[in-house]
C-alpha positions in Angstrom: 4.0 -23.3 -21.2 4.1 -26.9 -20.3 8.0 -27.1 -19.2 8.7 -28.0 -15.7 11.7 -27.1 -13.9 13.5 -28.5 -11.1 13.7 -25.9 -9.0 11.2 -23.3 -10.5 12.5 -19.5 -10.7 11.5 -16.8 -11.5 11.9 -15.9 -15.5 11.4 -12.7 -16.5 10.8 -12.4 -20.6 9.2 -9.3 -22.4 7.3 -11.0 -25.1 5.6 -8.6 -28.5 3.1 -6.6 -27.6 3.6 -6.8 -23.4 2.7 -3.7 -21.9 5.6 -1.1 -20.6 5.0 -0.8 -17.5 6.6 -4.1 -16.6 8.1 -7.0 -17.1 6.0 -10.4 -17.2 7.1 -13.7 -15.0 6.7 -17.2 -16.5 6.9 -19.8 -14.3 5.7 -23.7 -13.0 3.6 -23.7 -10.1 6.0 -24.5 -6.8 6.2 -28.0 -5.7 7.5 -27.4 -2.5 6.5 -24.8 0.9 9.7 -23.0 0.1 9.6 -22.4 -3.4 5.9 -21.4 -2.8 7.7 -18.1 -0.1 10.3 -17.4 -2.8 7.8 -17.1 -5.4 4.9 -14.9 -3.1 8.2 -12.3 -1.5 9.3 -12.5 -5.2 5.8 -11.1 -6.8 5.2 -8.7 -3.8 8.6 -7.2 -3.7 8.5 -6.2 -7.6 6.7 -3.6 -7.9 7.3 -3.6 -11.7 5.9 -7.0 -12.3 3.3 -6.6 -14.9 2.0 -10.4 -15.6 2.3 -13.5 -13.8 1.7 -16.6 -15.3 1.8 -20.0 -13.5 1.3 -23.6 -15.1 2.2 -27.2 -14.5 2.4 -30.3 -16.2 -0.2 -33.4 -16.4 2.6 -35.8 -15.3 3.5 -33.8 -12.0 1.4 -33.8 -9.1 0.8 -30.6 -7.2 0.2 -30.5 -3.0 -3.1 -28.2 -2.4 -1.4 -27.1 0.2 1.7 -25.4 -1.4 -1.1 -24.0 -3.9 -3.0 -22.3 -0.4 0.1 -21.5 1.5 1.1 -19.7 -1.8 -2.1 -17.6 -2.8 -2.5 -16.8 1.2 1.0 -15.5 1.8 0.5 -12.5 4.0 2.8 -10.3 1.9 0.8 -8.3 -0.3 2.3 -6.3 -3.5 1.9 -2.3 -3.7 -0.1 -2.3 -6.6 -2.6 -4.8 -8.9 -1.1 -7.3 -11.6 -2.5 -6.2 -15.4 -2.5 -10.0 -15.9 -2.8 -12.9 -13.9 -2.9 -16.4 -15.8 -2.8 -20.1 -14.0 -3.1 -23.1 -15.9 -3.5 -26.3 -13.9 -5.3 -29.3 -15.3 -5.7 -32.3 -12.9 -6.9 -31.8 -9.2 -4.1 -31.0 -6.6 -3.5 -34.1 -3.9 -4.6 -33.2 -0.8 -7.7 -31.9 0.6 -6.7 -28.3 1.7 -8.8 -25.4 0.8 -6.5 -24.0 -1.7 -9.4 -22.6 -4.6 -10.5 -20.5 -1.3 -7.5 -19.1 -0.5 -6.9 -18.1 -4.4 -10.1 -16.6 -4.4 -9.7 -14.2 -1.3 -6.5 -13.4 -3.0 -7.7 -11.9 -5.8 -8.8 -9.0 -3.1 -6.5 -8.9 -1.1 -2.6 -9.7 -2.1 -2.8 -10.9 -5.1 -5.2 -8.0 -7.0 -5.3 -8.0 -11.3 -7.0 -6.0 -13.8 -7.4 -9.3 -15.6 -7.2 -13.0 -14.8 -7.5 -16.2 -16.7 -8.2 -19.0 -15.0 -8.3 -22.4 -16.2 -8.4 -25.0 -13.1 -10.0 -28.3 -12.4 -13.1 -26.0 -11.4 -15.8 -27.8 -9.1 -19.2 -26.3 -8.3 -17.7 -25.0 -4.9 -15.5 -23.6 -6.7 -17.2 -21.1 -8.9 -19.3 -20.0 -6.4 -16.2 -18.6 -4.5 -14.9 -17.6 -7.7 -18.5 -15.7 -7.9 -17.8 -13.8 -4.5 -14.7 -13.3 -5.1 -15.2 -11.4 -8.6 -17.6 -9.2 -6.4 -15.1 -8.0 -4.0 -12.2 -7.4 -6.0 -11.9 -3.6 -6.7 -9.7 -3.8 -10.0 -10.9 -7.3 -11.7 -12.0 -6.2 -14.7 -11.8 -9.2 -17.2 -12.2 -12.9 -16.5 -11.6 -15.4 -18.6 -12.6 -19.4 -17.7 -11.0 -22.6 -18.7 -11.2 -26.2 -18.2 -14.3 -27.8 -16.4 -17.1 -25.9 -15.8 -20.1 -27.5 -13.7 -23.6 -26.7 -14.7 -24.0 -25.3 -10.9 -21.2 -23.3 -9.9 -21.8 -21.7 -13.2 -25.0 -20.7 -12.2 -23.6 -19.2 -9.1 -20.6 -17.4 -11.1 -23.5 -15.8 -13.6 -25.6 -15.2 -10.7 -22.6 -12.9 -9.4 -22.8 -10.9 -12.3 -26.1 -9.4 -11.5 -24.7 -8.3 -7.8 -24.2 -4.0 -8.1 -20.5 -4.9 -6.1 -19.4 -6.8 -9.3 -17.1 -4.6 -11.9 -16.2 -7.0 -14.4 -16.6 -5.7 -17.9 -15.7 -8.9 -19.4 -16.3 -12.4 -19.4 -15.2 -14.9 -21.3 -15.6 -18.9 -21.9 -13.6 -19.7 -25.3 -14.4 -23.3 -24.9 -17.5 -24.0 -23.4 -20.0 -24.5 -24.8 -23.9 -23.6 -22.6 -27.0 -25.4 -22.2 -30.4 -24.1 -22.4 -30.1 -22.9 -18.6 -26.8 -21.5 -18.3 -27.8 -19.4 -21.6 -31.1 -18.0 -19.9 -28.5 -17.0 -16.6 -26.4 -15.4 -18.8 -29.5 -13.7 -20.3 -30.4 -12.5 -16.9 -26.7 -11.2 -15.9 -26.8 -9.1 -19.2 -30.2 -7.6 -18.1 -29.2 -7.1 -14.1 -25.2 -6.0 -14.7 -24.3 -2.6 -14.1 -21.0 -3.1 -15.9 -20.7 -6.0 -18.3 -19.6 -4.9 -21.6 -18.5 -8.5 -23.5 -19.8 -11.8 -22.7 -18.3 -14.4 -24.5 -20.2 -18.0 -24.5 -17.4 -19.6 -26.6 -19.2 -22.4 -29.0 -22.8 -22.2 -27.2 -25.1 -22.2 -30.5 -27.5 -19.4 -30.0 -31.2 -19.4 -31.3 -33.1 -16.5 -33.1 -35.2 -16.1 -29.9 -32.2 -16.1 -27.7 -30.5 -13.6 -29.7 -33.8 -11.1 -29.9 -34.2 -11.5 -26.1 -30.7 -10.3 -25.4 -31.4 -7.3 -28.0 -34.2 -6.5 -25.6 -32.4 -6.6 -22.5 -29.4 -4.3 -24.1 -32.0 -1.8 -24.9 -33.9 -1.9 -21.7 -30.4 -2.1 -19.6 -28.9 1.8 -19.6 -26.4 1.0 -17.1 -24.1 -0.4 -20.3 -22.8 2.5 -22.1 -21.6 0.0 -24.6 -21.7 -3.4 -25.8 -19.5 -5.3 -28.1 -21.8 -7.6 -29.8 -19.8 -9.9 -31.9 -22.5 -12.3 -34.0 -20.2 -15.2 -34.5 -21.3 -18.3 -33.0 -21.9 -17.6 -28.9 -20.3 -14.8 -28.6 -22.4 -11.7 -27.8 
């Protein structure tokens, strides 16, 4: 995941256990404007692509503007990605808008049933990633990695409560959440129409916590089911 090419192309592997109803494409985030159109007409015009997966290295510096002029290409694909992952560490150079135009991707041209994301998220950042998860019609399952601010969190689990958000599952395998962000995701639980898993990685939870959230499950009957899994935050 953490080789870089040259010249990135387009890879297309078919690893165990990858859905048939298309092929998967592995690649390193483009470095350059071109490689950026090759990559966005390459993804819209394969309409059998099943997963894309971006990454990059620490050691190589990526322009946010390549990263905007990618996710805001103007070709859209026919149909939704199953699986969208981007890996990106350090904060792009530059000071173009390119988490926004990722976001208003993930309605628009760049639709998938399931995302993870783990960027050098700022508080600005989640709350478009909030707005964003409210607009898409397919988004399903979300999972988070890297950073995560105390505020823009608040935002992204404020999101949850909004009757336009569909997400069944959200996840944050590494994080662990203070006393606040535990009390917002108390509140999503009680207020979603569609959350089915919440995943709060290595947050500790205490007996009280865990009997509120028993109350809300019972009180919410918008969730037909929950997965409650009792090891460590997970619930």
């Amino acid at each position: 995941m953490k080789r870089v090419l040259d010249t990135p192309r387009p890879r297309l592997v078919t690893p165990n256990g990858l859905s048939s109803e298309g092929p998967a494409m592995e690649l390193p985030v483009p470095q350059t404007k071109a490689q950026a159109c090759r990559l966005a007409n390459a993804v819209a015009g394969n309409s059998r692509l099943n997963s894309l997966r971006l990454h990059v290295a620490r050691a190589v510096p990526v322009d946010s503007t390549v990263l905007s002029w990618l996710f805001s290409h103007d070709k859209a694909r026919a149909g939704a990605l199953s699986d969208l992952q981007i890996h990106i560490e350090d904060q792009p150079t530059g000071d173009t808008d390119w988490v926004r135009a990722l976001c208003d991707a993930l309605s628009t041209n760049l639709q998938t049933s399931s995302a993870h994301l783990a960027l050098p998220w700022r508080d600005g950042y989640l709350k478009l990633l909030g707005q964003a998860i409210c607009k898409s019609p397919c988004l399903s399952s979300l999972t988070l990695g890297g950073n995560l601010p105390e505020i823009g969190m608040l935002e992204l689990l404020h999101a949850l409560t909004s009757p336009a958000c569909q997400l069944q599952s959200l996840s944050f395998p590494d994080s662990s959440f203070s006393l606040a962000l535990v009390d917002a995701a108390i509140k999503a639980i009680e207020h979603s129409t569609s959350l089915i898993q919440l995943d709060l990685g290595d947050t500790p939870l205490t007996p009280d916590q865990r009997d509120r959230i028993a109350t809300v499950l019972s009180n919410n009957r918008n969730i037909a089911a929950w997965e409650f899994l009792s090891a460590g935050g997970r619930i």
